[in-house]
RODO-76918 format. One line per field, with one value per residue (C-alpha): residue number from 1; residue in one letter; x, y, z. Coordinates in nm, 3 decimals. Layout:
BEGIN
n = NUM,... $
res = a,... $
x = X,... $
y = Y,... $
z = Z,... $
This chain:
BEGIN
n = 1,2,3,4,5,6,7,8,9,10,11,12,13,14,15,16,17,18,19,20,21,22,23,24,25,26,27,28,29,30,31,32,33,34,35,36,37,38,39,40,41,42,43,44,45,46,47,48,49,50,51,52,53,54,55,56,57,58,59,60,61,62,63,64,65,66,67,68,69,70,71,72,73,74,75,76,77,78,79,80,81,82,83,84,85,86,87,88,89,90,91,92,93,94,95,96,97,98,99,100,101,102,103,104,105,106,107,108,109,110,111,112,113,114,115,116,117,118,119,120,121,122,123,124,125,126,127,128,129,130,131,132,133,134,135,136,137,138,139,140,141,142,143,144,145,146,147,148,149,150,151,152,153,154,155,156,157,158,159,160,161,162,163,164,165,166,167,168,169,170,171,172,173,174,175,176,177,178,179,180,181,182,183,184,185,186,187,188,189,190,191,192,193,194,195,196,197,198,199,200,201,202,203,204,205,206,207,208,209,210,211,212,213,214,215,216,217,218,219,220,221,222,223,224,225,226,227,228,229,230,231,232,233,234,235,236,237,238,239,240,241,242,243,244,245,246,247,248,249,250,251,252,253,254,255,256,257,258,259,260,261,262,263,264,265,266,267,268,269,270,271,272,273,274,275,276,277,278,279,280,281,282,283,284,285,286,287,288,289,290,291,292,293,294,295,296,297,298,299,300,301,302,303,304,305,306,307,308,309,310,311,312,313,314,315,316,317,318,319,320,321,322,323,324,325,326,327,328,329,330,331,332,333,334,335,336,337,338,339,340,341,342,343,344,345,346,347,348,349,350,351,352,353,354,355,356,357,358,359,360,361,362,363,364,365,366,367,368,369,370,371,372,373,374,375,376,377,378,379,380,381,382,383,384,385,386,387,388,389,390,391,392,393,394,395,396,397,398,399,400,401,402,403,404,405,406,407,408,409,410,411,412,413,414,415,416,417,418,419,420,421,422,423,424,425 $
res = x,x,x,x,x,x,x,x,x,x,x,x,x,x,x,x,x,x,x,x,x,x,x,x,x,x,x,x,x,x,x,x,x,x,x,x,x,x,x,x,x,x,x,x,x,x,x,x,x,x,x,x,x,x,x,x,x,x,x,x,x,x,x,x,x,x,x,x,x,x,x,x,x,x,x,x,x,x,x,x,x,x,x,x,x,x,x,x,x,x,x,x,x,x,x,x,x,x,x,x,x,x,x,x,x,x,x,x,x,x,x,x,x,x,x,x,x,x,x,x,x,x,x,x,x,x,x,x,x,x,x,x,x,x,x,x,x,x,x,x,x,x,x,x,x,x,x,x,x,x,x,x,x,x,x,x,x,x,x,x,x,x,x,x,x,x,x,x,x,x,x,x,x,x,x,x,x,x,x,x,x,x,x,x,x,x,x,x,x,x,x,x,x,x,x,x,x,x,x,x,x,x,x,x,x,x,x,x,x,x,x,x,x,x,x,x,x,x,x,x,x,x,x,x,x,x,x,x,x,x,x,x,x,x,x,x,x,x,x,x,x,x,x,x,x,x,x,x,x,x,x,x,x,x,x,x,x,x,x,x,x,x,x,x,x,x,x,x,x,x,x,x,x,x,x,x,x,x,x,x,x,x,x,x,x,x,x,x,x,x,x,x,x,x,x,x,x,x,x,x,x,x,x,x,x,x,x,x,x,x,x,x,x,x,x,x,x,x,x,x,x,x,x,x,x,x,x,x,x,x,x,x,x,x,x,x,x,x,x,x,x,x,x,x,x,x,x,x,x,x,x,x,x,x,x,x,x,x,x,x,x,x,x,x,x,x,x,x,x,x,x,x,x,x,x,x,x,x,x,x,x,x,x,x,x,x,x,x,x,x,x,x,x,x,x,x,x,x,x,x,x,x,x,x,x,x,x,x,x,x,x,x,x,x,x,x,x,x,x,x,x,x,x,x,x $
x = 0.000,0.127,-0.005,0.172,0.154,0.383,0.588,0.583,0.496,0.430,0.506,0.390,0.507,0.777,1.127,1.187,1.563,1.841,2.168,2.422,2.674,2.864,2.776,2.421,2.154,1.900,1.594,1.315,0.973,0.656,0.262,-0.053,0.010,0.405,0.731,0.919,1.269,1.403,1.759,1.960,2.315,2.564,2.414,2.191,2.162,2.392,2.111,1.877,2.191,2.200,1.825,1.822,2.165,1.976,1.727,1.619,1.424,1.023,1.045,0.751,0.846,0.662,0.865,0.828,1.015,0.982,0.988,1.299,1.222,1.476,1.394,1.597,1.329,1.075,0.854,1.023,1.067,1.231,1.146,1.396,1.349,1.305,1.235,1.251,1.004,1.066,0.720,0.797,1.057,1.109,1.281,1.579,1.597,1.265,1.091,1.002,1.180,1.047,1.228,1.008,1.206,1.242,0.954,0.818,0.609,0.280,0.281,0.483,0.322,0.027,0.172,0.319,-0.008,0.078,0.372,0.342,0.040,0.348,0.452,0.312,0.197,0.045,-0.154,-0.281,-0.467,-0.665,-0.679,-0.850,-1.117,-1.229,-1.258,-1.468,-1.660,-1.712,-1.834,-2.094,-2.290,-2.312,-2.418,-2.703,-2.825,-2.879,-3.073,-3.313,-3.154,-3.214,-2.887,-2.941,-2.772,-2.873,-2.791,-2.459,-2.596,-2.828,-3.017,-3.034,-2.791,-2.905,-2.779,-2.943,-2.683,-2.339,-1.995,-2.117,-1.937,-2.130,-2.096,-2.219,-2.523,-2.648,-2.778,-2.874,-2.622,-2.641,-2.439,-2.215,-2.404,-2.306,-2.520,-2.779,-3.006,-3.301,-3.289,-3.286,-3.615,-3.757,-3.721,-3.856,-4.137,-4.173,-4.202,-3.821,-3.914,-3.498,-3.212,-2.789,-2.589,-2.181,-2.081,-1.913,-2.048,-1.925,-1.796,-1.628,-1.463,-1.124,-1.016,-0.633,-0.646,-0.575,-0.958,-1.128,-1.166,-1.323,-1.479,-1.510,-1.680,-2.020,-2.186,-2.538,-2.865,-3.235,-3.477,-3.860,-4.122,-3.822,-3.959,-3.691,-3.342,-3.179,-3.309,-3.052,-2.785,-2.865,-2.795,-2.462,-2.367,-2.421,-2.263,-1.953,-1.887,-1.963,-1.650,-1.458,-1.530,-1.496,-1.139,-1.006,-1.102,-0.994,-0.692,-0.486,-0.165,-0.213,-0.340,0.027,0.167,0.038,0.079,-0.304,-0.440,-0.882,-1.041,-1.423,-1.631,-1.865,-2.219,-2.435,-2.186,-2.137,-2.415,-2.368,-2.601,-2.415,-2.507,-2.359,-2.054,-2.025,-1.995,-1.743,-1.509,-1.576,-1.329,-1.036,-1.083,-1.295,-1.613,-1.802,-2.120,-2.393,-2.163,-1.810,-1.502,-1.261,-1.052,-1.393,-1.389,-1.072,-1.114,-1.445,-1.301,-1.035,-1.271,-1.468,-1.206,-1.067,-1.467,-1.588,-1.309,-1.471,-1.306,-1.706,-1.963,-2.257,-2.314,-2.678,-2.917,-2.772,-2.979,-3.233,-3.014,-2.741,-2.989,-3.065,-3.447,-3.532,-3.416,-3.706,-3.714,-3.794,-4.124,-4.011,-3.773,-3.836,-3.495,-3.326,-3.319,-3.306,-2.977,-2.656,-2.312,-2.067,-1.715,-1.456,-1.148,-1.192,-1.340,-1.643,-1.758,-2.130,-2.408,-2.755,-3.095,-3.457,-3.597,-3.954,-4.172,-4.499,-4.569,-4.728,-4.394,-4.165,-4.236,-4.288,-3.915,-3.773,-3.935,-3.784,-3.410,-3.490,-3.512,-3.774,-3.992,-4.104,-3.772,-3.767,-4.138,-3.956,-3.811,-4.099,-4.397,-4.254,-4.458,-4.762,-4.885,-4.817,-4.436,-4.357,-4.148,-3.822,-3.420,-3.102,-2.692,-2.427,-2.095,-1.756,-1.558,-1.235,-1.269,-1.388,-1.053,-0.820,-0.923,-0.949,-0.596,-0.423,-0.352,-0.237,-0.413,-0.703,-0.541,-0.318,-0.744,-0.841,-0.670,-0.706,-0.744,-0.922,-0.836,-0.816,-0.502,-0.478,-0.667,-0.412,-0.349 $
y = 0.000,0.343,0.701,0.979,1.307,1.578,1.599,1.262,0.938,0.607,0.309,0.002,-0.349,-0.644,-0.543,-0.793,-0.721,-0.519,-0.428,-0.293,-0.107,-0.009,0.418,0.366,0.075,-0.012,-0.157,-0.294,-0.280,-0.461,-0.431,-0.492,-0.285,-0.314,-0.251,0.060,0.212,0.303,0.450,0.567,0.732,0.756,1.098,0.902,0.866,0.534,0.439,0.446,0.349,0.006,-0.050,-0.091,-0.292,-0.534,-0.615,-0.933,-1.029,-1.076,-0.876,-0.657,-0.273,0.038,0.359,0.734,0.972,1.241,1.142,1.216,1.198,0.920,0.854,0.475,0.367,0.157,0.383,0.673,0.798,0.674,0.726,0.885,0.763,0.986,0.638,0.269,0.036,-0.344,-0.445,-0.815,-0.998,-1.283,-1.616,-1.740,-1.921,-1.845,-2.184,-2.058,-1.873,-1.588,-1.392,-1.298,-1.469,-1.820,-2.044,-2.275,-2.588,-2.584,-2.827,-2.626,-2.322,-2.416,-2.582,-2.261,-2.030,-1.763,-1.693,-1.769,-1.479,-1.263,-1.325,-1.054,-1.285,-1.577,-1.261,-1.142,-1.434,-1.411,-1.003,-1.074,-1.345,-1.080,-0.884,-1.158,-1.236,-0.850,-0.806,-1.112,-0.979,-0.633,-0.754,-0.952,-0.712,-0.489,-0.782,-0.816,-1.096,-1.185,-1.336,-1.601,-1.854,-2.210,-2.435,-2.672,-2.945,-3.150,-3.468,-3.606,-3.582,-3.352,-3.574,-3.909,-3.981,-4.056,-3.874,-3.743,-3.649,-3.737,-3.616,-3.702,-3.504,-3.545,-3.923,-3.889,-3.899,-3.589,-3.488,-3.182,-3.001,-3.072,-2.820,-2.562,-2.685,-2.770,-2.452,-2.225,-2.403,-2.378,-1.997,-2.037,-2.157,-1.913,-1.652,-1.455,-1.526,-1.457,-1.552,-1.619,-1.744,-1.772,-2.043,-2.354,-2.717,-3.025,-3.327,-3.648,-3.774,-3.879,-3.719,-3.585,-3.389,-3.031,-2.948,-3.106,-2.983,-3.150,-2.819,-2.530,-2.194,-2.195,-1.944,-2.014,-1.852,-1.988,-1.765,-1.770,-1.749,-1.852,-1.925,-2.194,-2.242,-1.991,-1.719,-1.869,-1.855,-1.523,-1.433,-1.620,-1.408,-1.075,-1.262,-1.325,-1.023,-0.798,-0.940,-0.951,-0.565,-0.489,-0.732,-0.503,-0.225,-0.280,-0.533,-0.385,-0.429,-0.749,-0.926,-0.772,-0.923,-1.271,-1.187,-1.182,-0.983,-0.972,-0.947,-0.898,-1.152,-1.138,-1.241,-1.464,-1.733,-1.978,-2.306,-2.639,-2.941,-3.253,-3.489,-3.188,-3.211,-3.574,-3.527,-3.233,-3.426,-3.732,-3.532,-3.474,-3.880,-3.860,-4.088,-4.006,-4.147,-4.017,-3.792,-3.595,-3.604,-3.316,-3.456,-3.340,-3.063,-2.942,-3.037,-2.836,-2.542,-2.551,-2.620,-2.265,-2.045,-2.150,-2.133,-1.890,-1.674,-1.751,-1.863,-1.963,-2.217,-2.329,-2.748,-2.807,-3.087,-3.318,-3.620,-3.783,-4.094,-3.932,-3.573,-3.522,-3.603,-3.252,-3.186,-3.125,-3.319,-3.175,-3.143,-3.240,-3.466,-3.668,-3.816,-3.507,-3.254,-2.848,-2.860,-2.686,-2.676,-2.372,-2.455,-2.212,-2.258,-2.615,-2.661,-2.635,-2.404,-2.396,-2.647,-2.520,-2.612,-2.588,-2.772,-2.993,-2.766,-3.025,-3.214,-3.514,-3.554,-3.502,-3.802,-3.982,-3.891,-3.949,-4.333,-4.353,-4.291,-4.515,-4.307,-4.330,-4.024,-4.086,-3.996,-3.693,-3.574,-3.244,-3.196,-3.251,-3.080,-2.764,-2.828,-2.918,-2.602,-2.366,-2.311,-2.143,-2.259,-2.183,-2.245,-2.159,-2.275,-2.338,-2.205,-2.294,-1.938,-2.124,-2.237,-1.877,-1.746,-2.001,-2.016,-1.656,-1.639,-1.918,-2.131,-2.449,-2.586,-2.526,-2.536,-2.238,-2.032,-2.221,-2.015,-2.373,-2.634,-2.944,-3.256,-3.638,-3.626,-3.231,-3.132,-2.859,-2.627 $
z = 0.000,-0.100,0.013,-0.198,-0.233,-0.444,-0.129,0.081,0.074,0.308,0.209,0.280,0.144,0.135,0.050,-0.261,-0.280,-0.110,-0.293,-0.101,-0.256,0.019,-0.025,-0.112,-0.078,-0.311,-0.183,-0.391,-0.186,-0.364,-0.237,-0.418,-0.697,-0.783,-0.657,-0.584,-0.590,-0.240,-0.222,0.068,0.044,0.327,0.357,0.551,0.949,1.025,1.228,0.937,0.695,0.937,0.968,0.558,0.550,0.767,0.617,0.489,0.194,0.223,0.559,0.605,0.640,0.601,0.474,0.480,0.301,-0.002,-0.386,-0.611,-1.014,-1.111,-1.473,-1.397,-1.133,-1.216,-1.173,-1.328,-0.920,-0.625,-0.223,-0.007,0.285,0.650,0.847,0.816,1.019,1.041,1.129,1.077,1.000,0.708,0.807,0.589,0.369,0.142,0.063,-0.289,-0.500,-0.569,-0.865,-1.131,-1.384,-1.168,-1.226,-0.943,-1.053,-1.023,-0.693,-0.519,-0.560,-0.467,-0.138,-0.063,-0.173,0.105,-0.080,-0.465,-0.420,-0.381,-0.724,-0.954,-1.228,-1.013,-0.806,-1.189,-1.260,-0.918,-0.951,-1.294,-1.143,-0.950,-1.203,-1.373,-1.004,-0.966,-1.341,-1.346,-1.001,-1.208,-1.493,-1.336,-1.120,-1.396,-1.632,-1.280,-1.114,-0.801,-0.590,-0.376,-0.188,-0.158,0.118,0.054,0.261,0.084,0.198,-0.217,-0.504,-0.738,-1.039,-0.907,-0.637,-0.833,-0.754,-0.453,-0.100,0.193,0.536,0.847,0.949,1.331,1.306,0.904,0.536,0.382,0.068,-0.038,-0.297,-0.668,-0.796,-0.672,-0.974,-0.722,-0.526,-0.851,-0.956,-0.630,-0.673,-1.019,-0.815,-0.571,-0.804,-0.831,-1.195,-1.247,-1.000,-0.962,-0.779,-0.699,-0.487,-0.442,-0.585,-0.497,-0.718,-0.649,-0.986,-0.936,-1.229,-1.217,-1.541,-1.613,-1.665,-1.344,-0.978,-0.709,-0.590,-0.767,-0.809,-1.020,-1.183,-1.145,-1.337,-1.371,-1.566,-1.575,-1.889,-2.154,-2.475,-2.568,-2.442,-2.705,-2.398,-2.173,-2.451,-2.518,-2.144,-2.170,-2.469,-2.326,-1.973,-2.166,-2.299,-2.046,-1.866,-2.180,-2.138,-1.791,-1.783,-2.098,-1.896,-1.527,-1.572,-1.827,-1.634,-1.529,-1.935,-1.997,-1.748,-1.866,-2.205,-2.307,-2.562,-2.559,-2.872,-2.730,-2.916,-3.169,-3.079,-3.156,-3.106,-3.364,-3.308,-3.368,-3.287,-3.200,-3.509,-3.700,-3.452,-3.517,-3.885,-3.852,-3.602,-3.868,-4.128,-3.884,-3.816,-3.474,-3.422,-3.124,-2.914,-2.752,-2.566,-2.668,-2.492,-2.418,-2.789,-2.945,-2.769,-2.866,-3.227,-3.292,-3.062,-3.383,-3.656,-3.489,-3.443,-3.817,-4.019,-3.768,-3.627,-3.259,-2.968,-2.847,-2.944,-2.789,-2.878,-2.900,-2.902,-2.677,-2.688,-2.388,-2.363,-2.193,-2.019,-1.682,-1.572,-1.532,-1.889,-2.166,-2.487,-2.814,-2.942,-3.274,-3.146,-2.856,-2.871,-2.839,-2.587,-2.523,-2.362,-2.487,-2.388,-2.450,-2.574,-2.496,-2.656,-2.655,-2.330,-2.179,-1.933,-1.906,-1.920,-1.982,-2.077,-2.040,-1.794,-1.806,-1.584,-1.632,-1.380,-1.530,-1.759,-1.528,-1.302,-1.638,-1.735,-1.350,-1.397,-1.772,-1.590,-1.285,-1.074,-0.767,-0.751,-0.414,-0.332,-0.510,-0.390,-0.192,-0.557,-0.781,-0.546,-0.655,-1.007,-0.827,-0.743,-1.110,-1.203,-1.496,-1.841,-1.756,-1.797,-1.676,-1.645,-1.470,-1.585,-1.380,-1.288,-1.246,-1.618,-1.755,-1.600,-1.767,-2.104,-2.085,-1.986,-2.178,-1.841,-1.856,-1.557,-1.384,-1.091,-1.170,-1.166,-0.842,-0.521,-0.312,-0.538,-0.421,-0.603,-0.475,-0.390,-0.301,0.057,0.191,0.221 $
């Protein structure tokens, strides 16, 4: 933290470096926003002179003094300083290296979060997710969203019971939430008509790839009186790029620092059912099921961005074999439901669909996966009483961030990742 004026300044921070050069000392003191130039000559008091010699890397100080112009400082100035106060005190040696130009892997890092934050581009990606977190609770309050938050102790698995974590409640099972899909219909129900959510979910796939997370941050919307599920892509278009915008706009430093340039989409995003996708990913030598895997992904985020110039596409038409319950079928199609995913760069990031709000076919469907609706009465009751045709998504932050800034791992978007063999820190 720096206060400045044309005359003084305070300055608070973590000396990164101190060269002594026997007549003057150079000290390099970073905060939240950069590092600065400190210099003292032997014009200095020796007691002040000896209070900067000592210092050790990482220490914690805060500084007053004037500003000099010094067109060689980072910063195109330099503190002089009046005072020098050690307010705590780094141990030696550092368990992480932290020179800008010194890469730690990705293990250690995170093992050491408390101080790999301290590194100015690993502290970027997280400034820019707030950026993103910040620009998605705008942008929905202004559509009419309502933001609510749903309970993360549930009593039945939202997706029929599999890769769930259960915990011990009192003298019953309960579940870590995998999704607040029930919750957002129940609003849907009680009249919000439009409602979000940010908050964690809940999976347990023992996955060890660079695209899974066994909790992470989800974006959640459900919206009232839809005509078809193209409303709910529509609100993930102008979603999108409103924090394309407001990144461009409010992280300019830190897209340098990673080495990102933003080109702000083009909307509407490029659409693509999946029999089409099958016959695309059929040319590069791909045959695919019901389903597509993140190879298919990748392929048709390639095939896009080469025939469309888009790093987005929403994949449409998934079909019933493979759709949740609570998904509705086609009218035309009964094989083939109003669910889309959208593929960013080659992965995706948000589910969505329109959801059977009918009663009558909605217990039908629950039987048809075999599934027992007695067991899902506190679920289906809310479309007892009048709910209207609705829809909504779930989009994963952690995954907006990385394919937004070319990261290699989701890990490297997730603060404390959480995988099955990762609990700590």
């Amino acid at each position: 933290m720096i206060k400045k004026d044309d005359k003084s300044v305070e300055l608070n921070g973590w000396v990164e470096n101190v060269r002594n050069l026997g007549s003057i000392i150079f000290l390099t003191v970073r905060d939240i926003n950069g590092t600065y130039q400190v210099t003292l000559s032997k014009d200095a008091s020796s007691d002040l002179f000896d209070t900067a010699k000592n210092l050790r890397n990482e220490s914690v100080v805060s500084i007053s003094g004037s500003i000099k112009e010094n067109k060689k400082a980072v910063n195109g100035w330099e503190v002089i300083p009046k005072s020098i106060d050690l307010l705590t005190g780094a141990e030696q040696p550092i368990p992480l290296n932290l020179n800008k130009n010194v890469e730690s892997s990705l293990d250690k890092d995170i093992d050491y979060r408390f101080l790999s934050l301290r590194k100015e581009k690993i502290s970027s990606v997280f400034k820019v997710e707030s950026t993103v977190t910040n620009s998605v609770v705008k942008f929905f309050e202004r559509s009419g969203f309502y933001q609510i938050h749903s309970s993360k102790i549930v009593s039945q698995a939202t997706e029929g019971g599999a890769n769930v974590f259960p915990v011990v409640y009192f003298d019953k099972t309960a579940y870590l939430a995998q999704s607040p899909q029930f919750y957002k219909q129940m609003m849907m129900a009680g009249g919000f008509e439009k409602v979000f959510e940010i908050g964690p979910v809940f999976r347990a796939e023992p996955h060890h790839t660079s695209r899974h997370l066994c909790e992470y941050t989800s974006i959640d919307i459900e919206m009232s009186f839809i005509k078809s599920y193209d409303d709910v892509m529509k609100v993930m278009e102008d979603m999108i790029i409103n924090i394309y915008k407001d990144v461009e706009k409010n992280n300019k430093r830190e897209l340098e620092l990673l080495n990102v340039k933003l080109e702000i989409p083009r909307t509407p995003f490029p659409r693509i059912t999946l029999n089409e996708a099958k016959t695309i990913l059929k040319d590069y030598g791909k045959n695919i099921g019901d389903d597509i895997d993140p190879e298919g992904e990748r392929i048709l985020g390639q095939h896009v961005k080469a025939k469309y110039a888009s790093d987005l596409f929403f994949l449409t038409e998934f079909p019933w074999s493979i759709a949740q319950f609570y998904h509705m079928r086609k009218d035309e199609d009964k094989s083939l439901t109003c669910r889309a995913d959208l593929i960013y760069k080659g992965l995706e990031i948000t589910t969505l669909a329109q959801r059977e709000h009918r009663y009558e076919v909605l217990i039908s469907q629950l039987k048809e996966k075999g599934l027992e609706p007695d067991k899902f009465a506190f679920y289906t009751d809310f479309f007892r009483y009048g709910i209207p045709p609705h829809g909504g998504s779930g989009t994963g932050l952690e995954r907006v961030v990385k394919q937004m800034l070319n990261l290699d791992n989701i890990a490297e978007a997730t603060l404390l990742p959480r995988a099955p063999d990762r609990l700590t820190p």
